[in-house]
N, C-alpha and C positions, 0 to 999 in steps of 0.2 A: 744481428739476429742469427741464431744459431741453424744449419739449416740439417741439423739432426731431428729425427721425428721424436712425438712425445711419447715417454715412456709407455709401459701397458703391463698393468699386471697379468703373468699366466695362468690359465686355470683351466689345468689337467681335465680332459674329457674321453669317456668309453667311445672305441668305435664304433659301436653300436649301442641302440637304446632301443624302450619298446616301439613297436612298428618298424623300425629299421631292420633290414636283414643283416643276420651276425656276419663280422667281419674277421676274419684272422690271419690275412692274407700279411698283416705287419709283422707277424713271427718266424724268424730262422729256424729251422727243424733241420737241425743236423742227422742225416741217415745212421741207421743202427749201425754199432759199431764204428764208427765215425771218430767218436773221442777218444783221445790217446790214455793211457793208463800208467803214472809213475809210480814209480817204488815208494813203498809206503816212507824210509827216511828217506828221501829226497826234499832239499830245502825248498821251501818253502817261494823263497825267490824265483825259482825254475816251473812255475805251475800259474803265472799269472795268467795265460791262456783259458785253462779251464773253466773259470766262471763265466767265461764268455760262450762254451761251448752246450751242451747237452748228454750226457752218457746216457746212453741209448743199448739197450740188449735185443730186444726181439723185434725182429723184421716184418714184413708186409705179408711173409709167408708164414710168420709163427715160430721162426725160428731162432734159435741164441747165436747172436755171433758177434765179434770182436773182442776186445784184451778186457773188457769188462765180464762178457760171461763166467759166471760166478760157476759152473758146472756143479750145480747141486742136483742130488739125487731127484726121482719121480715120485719114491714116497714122500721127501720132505717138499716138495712142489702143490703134492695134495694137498698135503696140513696147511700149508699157506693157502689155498682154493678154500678148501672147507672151515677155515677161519674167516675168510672174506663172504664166503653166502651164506653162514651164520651170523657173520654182523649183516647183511643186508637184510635177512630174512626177519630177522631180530630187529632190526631199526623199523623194518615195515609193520610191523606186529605194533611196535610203542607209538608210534607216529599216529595211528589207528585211535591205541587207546587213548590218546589224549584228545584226539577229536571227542572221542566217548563219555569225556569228563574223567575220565580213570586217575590222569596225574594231571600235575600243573605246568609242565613244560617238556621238551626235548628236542634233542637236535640231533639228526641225520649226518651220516657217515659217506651219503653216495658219492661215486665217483673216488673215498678215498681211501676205499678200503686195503689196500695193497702197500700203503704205508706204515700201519703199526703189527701189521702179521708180518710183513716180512721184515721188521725190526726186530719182534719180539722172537723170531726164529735166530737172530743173529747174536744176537745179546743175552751176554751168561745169567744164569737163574739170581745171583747176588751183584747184578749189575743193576741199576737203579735209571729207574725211565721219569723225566718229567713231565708228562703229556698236555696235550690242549685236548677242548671236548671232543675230539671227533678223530679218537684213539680205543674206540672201542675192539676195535677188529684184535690189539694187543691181546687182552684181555682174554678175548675168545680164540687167539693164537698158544694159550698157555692153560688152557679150560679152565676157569671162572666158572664155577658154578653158574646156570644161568637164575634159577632159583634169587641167588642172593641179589644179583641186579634186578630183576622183576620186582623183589620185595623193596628197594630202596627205590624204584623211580616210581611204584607205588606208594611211599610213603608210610609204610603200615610199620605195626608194633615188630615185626622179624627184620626191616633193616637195619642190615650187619653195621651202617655208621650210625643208629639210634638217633637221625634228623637230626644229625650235624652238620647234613650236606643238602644241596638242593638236591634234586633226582636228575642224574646223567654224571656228576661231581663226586666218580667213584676213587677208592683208596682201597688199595688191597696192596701192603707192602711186602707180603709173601709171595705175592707175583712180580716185585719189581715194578709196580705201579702207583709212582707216588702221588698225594693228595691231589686231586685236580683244584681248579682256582679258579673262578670265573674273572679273577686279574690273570689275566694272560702274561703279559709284560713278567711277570714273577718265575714265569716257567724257567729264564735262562738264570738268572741270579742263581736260584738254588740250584739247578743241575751246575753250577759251576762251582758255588761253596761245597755242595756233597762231593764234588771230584778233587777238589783241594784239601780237604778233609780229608778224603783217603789217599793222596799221594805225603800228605805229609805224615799220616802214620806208617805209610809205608807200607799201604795194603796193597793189593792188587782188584781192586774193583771200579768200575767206571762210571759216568753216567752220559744219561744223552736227553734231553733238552728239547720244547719243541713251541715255536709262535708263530704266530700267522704272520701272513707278508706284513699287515696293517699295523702290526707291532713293532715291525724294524723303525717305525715314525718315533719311537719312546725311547724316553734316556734310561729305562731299563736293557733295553737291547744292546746298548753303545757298551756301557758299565759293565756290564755280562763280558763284552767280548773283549775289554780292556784289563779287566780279571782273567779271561780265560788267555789270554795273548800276553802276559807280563809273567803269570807266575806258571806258563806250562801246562795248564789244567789237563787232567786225561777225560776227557770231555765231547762229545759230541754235540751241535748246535744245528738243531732245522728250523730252518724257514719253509711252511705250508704254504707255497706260492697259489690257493686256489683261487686267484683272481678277482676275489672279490669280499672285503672285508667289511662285514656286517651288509650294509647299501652301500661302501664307498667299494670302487674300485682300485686295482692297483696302482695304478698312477699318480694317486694321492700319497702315496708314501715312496712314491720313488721310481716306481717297477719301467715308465718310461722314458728316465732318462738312463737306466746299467738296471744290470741286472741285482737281483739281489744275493748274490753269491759272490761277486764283486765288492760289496762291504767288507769282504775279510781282509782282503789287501793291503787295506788300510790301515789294521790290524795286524798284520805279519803271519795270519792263517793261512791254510790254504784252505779254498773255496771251491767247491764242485756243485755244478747245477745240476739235477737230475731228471729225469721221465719218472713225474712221480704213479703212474698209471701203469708200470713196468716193472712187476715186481719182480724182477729178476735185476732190473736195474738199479734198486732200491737194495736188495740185501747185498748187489756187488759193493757201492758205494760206501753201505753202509756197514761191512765186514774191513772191506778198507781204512776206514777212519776209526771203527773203533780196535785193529790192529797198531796202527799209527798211536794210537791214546794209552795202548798196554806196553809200549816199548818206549815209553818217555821220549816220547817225538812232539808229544802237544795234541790242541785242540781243530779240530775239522770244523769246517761252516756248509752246510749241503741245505741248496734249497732246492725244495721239491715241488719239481714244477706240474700243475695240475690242477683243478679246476671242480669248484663244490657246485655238484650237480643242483642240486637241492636249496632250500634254502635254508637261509641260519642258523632258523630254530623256528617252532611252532608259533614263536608269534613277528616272522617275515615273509610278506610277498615277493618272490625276485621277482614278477612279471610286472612289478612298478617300477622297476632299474634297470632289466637288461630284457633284450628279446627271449620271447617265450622257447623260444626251438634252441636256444644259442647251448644248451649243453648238449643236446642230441648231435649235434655238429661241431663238438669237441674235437681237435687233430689227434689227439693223440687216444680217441677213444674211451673204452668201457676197460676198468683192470682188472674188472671179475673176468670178463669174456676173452680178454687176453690171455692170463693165465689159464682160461679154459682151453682156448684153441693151439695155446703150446702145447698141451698134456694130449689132445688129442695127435697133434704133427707127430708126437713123440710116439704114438700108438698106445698109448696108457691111460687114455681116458676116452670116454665116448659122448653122444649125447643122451643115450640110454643112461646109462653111471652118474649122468649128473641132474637128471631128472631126478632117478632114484635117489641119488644125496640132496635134494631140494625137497622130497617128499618126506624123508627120516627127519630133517633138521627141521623142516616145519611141525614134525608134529612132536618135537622134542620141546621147541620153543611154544608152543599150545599147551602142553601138559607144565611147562614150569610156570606161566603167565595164570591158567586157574586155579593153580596150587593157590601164585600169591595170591590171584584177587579171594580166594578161598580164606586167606588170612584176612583181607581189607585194604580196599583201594583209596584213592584220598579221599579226605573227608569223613571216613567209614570206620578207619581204623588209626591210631595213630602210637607212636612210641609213648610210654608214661613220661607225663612231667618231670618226675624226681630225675629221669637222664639229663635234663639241660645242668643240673647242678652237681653232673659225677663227671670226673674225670679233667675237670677245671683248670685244676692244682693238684698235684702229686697227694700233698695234705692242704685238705681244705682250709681256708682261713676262716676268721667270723664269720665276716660277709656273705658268704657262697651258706655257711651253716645257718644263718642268720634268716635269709633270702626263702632258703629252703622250708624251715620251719614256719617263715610266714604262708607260701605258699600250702602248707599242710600236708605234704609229701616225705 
């Protein structure tokens, strides 16, 4: 007899659950400025460390320090601020209305807001973004009309995609904002064909890519990074580490046994994990990689570490999966309030200034929210039929002509 014990399968559990007090004490929190910062060509071989680390900009007092301080200006520091409490203000506003019956869904941005504003400050206007839902803050980093997003997550006959999309599954390619996907998994495939496509015409424009941790589980994720890693791709790839995808948590896909910025390795990328609640540490990293991607050095993998305050979307409870208080006890904090209390360290911003920009943007986002419901909220108002059968086919075929005229449109 063998006197080895009987096998057991593992299965991965949160350290905390409801009623449990949140735990976070299993986390290394490398100190600001802590992680070292290579030249952008430097091989790739020379960087295995990183993904093990954290780039970290602002300190305990508010301040930027170490070889990642990106030293951006105070006016473009605003614009990323007031990009971030216009998506918050804005998410609270639709969050509202769908409780009110207004639309049929939506999902919340909290906690991560500081990730697509301070991308979309980094990233040139013909540079090409593939988002996940909870990329609005981009969007509002580039001014999107708020207008046209009210009318589409409303549903009514003025949205700009004429109910081609669910309402949050915005496309605005003149922003660099391409189609959203409620397959997530798809985010990196295309961000990696659109950057292959344009090094092999020999353009100069990039893209950057973006899925949650829960997605690095999918043989979209692997394939993505075996394309972006063979043929060079000028490309950037994040992982949205916010702990918890959909009810599962991260440990279901990996997050406790390496991190996830460690999968590049594998790959021959190099991998940076990030403070994704630092927006300063987010346009370092993320000015980094996509300088690396313009100088034919290849593809970056940056997962952004941070934590969806909120839940899913309007139709998930988190207080069924994890402890109710467990985001307010987040370590790494609030990224609105972060880059609020830099700008103040800085003397350039106040809490008077940011009252008053919480009072303009709320009532900017009031007057675009009645406009639409002034056009029709779901149910009330809707795009004309004859749109589901324009735009189909360049030239329509029978069928689509066929279909239409039976419809009577």
């Amino acid at each position: 007899m063998s006197n080895r014990p009987p096998l057991s399968l593992h299965i991965p559990e949160p350290f905390a659950r409801p009623g449990d007090k949140p735990d976070f004490s299993h986390l290394r929190l490398p100190d600001a400025g802590e992680t070292r910062r290579p030249d952008i060509a430097d091989p790739e071989g020379g960087m295995h460390d990183l993904p093990y680390g954290l780039i970290r900009v602002l300190d305990e007092k508010h301040h930027a320090v170490g070889p990642w301080d990106p030293r951006i200006s105070p006016d473009l520091l605003k614009q990323g601020l007031r990009a971030m409490l216009l998506t918050r203000i804005f998410d609270d506003r639709m969050f509202r209305a769908h409780r009110q019956g207004k639309t049929s869904f939506y999902m919340r941005s909290l906690g991560e807001e500081a990730i697509g504003a301070a991308q979309a400050l980094v990233m040139g206007r013909e540079d090409m973004c593939f988002p996940t839902y909870r990329m609005l803050s981009w969007l509002m980093a580039r001014d999107y009309p708020l207008l046209d997003l009210c009318n589409q997550i409303y549903s009514n006959e003025r949205d700009p995609l004429r109910g081609r999309q669910l309402p949050i599954l915005y496309s605005a390619r003149e922003y660099g904002f391409y189609s959203l996907s409620g397959n997530v998994g798809s985010r990196f495939g295309h961000a990696v064909g659109w950057a292959m496509a344009s090094a092999f015409k020999g353009d100069d424009k990039i893209a950057i890519g973006h899925v949650g941790e829960g997605t690095t589980a999918e043989g979209d994720f692997h394939e993505a990074l075996t394309f972006a890693s063979v043929y060079h791709a000028p490309v950037i790839l994040c992982v949205t580490n916010n702990q918890w995808a959909i009810s599962s948590f991260s440990g279901i896909a990996g997050g406790n046994e390496t991190t996830f910025a460690a999968k590049a390795i594998a790959y021959g990328i190099p991998g940076l994990r990030v403070d994704g609640n630092d927006f300063l540490a987010i346009y370092a990293a993320t000015e980094w990689a996509a300088e690396r991607a313009r100088t034919n050095n290849g593809p970056t993998l940056i997962e952004l570490f941070t934590y969806r305050a909120a839940g899913h979307s309007t139709s998930d409870d988190p207080t069924r999966y994890r402890p109710d208080e467990e985001a307010s006890l987040w370590p790494l904090g609030d990224p609105l309030d972060r880059l609020k209390n830099h700008l103040i360290a800085l003397n350039e911003w106040s809490d008077e200034k940011h009252e008053a920009l919480t009072a303009e943007l709320t009532e900017a986002i009031k007057a675009a929210s009645k406009q639409a419901e002034g056009v029709g909220t779901l149910g009330t108002s809707k795009p004309n039929v004859r749109e589901m059968f324009e735009e189909v086919f360049h030239e329509p075929d029978w069928r689509i002509l066929e279909q239409r005229r039976e419809a009577g449109v």
